[in-house]
C-alpha positions in Angstrom: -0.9 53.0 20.2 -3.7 53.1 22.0 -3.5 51.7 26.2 -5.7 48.3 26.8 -8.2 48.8 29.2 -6.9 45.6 31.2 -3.1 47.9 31.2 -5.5 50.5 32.5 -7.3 48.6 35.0 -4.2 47.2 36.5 -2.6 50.7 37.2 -5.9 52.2 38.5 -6.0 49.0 41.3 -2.6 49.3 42.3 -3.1 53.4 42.4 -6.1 53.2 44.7 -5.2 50.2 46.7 -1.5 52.2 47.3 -2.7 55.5 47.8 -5.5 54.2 50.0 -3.2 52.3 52.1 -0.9 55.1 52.6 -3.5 58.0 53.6 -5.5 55.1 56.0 -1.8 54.8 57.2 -1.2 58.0 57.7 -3.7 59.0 59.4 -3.5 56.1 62.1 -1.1 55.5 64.9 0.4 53.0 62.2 1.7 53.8 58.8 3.1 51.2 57.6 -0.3 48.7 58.7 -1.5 47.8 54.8 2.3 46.9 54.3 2.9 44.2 56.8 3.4 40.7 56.2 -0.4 39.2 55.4 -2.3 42.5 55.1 -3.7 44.3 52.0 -0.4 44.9 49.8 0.9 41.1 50.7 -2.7 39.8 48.8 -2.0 42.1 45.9 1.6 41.4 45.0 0.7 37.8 45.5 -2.4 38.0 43.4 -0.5 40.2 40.8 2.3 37.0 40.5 -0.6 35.2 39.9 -2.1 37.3 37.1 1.7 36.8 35.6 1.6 33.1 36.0 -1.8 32.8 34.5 -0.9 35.2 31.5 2.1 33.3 30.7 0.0 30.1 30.4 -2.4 31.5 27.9 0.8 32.8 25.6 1.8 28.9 26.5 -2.2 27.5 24.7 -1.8 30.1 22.3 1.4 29.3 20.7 0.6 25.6 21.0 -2.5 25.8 19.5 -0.5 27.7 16.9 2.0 24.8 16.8 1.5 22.6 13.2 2.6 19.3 15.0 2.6 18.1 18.8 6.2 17.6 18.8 7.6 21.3 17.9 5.9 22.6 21.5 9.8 22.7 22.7 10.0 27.3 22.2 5.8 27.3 23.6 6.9 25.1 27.0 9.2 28.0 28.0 6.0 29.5 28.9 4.8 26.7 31.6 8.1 27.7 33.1 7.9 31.2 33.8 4.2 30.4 34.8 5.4 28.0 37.3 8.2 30.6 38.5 5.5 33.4 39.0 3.6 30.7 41.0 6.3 29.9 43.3 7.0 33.7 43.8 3.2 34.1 44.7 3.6 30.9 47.6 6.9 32.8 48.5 5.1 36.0 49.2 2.6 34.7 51.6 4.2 31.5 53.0 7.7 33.5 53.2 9.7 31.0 52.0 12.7 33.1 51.6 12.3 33.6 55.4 12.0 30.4 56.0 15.3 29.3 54.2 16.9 32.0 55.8 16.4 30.7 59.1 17.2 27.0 58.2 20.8 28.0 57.1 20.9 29.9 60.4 19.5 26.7 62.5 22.0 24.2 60.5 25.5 26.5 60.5 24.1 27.5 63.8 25.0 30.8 63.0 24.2 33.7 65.5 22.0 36.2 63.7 23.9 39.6 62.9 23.4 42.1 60.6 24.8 40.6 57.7 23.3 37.1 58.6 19.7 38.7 59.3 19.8 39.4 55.5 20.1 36.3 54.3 16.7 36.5 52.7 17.2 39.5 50.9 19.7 37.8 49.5 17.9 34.8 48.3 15.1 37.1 46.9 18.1 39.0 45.1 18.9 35.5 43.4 15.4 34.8 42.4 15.8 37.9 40.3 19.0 36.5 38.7 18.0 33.3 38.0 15.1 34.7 36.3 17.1 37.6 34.0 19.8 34.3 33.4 16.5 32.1 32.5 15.6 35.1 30.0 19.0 35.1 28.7 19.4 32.0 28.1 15.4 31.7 25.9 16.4 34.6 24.5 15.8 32.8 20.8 12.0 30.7 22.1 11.4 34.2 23.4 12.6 36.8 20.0 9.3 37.2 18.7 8.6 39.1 21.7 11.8 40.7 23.3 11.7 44.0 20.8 8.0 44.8 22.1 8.4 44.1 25.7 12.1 44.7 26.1 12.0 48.4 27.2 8.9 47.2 29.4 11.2 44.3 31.2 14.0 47.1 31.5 12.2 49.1 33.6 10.9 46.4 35.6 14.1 44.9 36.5 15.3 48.2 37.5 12.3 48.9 39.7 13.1 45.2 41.2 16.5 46.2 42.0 15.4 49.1 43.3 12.9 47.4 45.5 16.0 44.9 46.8 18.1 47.7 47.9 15.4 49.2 49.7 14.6 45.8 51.3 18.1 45.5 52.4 18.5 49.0 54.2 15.1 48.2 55.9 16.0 44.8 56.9 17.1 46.5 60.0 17.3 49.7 62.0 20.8 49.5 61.6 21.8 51.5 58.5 18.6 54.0 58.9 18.3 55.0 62.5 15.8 57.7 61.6 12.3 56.5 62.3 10.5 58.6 59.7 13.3 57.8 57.3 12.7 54.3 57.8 9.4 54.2 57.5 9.2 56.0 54.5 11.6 53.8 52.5 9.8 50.4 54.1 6.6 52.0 52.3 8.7 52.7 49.4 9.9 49.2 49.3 6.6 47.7 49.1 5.2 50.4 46.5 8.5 49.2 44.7 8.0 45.9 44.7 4.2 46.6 43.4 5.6 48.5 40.6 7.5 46.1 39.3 4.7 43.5 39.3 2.5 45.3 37.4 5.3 46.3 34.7 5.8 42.3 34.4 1.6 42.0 34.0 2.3 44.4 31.2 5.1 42.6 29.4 3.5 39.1 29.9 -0.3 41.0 28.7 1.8 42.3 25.3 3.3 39.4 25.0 -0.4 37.3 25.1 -1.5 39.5 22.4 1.2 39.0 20.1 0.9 35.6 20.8 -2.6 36.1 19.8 -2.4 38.0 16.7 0.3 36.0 15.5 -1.1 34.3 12.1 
């Protein structure tokens, strides 16, 4: 089956944008200057939650319109949720709210900041992934006429996630990695990570909008 051009689009963006970043880094006194908090890659995995959000509302009209009578909308609302979840993650990824939680629980247990307590927030950003496999679990019959085209898609994209959380974890901190280039390295990989798996769930939600779409 033949790629969409918006698939195509998506990967060529993320390729540049990375690959740009990366040689501009390299080639400067710092490499990891696209990847800090509210520079290039920030705007693009916020803007790629976005692109998820508003994908999922169109498979939301779609089945609706689709819908014989107003009050059978129950399976299509599924769709407002995981629109308003990708919204939230986009807020999260500029305002850092996970951050910000992070540092209430440490201001209210007045807890002194340690290693383990400094990671609070890759914690929380560990749950939002759970609650949102649980959340597909549990839709897992609203969401069947979809699951067998997009499942090996959503695979990959959880694993890439987790994959991104570990890497978050170990860079939390130059604690575990002590090696400067080592840490570096896996900080960029964390972010490339974490675009990955974005654009894997712009994919799933994009398949999912055209079988939404040619659904008779």
């Amino acid at each position: 089956m033949a790629i969409p051009p918006f698939i195509w689009f998506v990967f060529i963006l993320d390729l540049v944008l990375l690959v740009g970043a990366i040689i501009h880094g390299s080639v400067t006194t710092d490499a990891l200057h696209h990847f800090r908090e509210y520079r290039l890659i920030t705007f693009l995995s916020s803007f790629q939650l976005i692109a998820v959000a508003v994908i999922a509302w169109f498979v939301y009209e779609t089945e609706s319109n689709r819908t014989a009578s107003p009050g059978s909308h129950s399976g299509a609302f599924i769709w407002v949720l995981v629109a308003v979840g990708f919204v939230f993650l986009a807020f999260d990824e500029v305002m850092k709210i996970h951050e910000a939680i992070d540092f209430t629980i440490h201001r209210i247990l007045k807890m002194q900041e340690s290693a383990i307590t400094d990671r609070i927030d890759d914690v929380i950003v560990l749950a939002y992934a759970i609650v949102g496999l649980v959340f597909v679990y549990r839709s897992r019959a609203s969401l069947q006429p979809y699951l067998k085209a997009v499942k090996p898609i959503l695979i990959y994209g959880v694993i890439v996630m987790l994959m991104m959380v570990a890497a978050d974890i170990t860079t939390n901190r130059r604690d575990i990695i002590s090696d400067k280039t080592i840490f570096m390295a896996l900080s960029v990989a964390e972010e490339v990570l974490k675009i990955a798996a974005e654009a894997l769930f712009i994919f799933a939600a994009y398949a999912c909008y055209r079988i939404a779409r040619d659904t008779k």
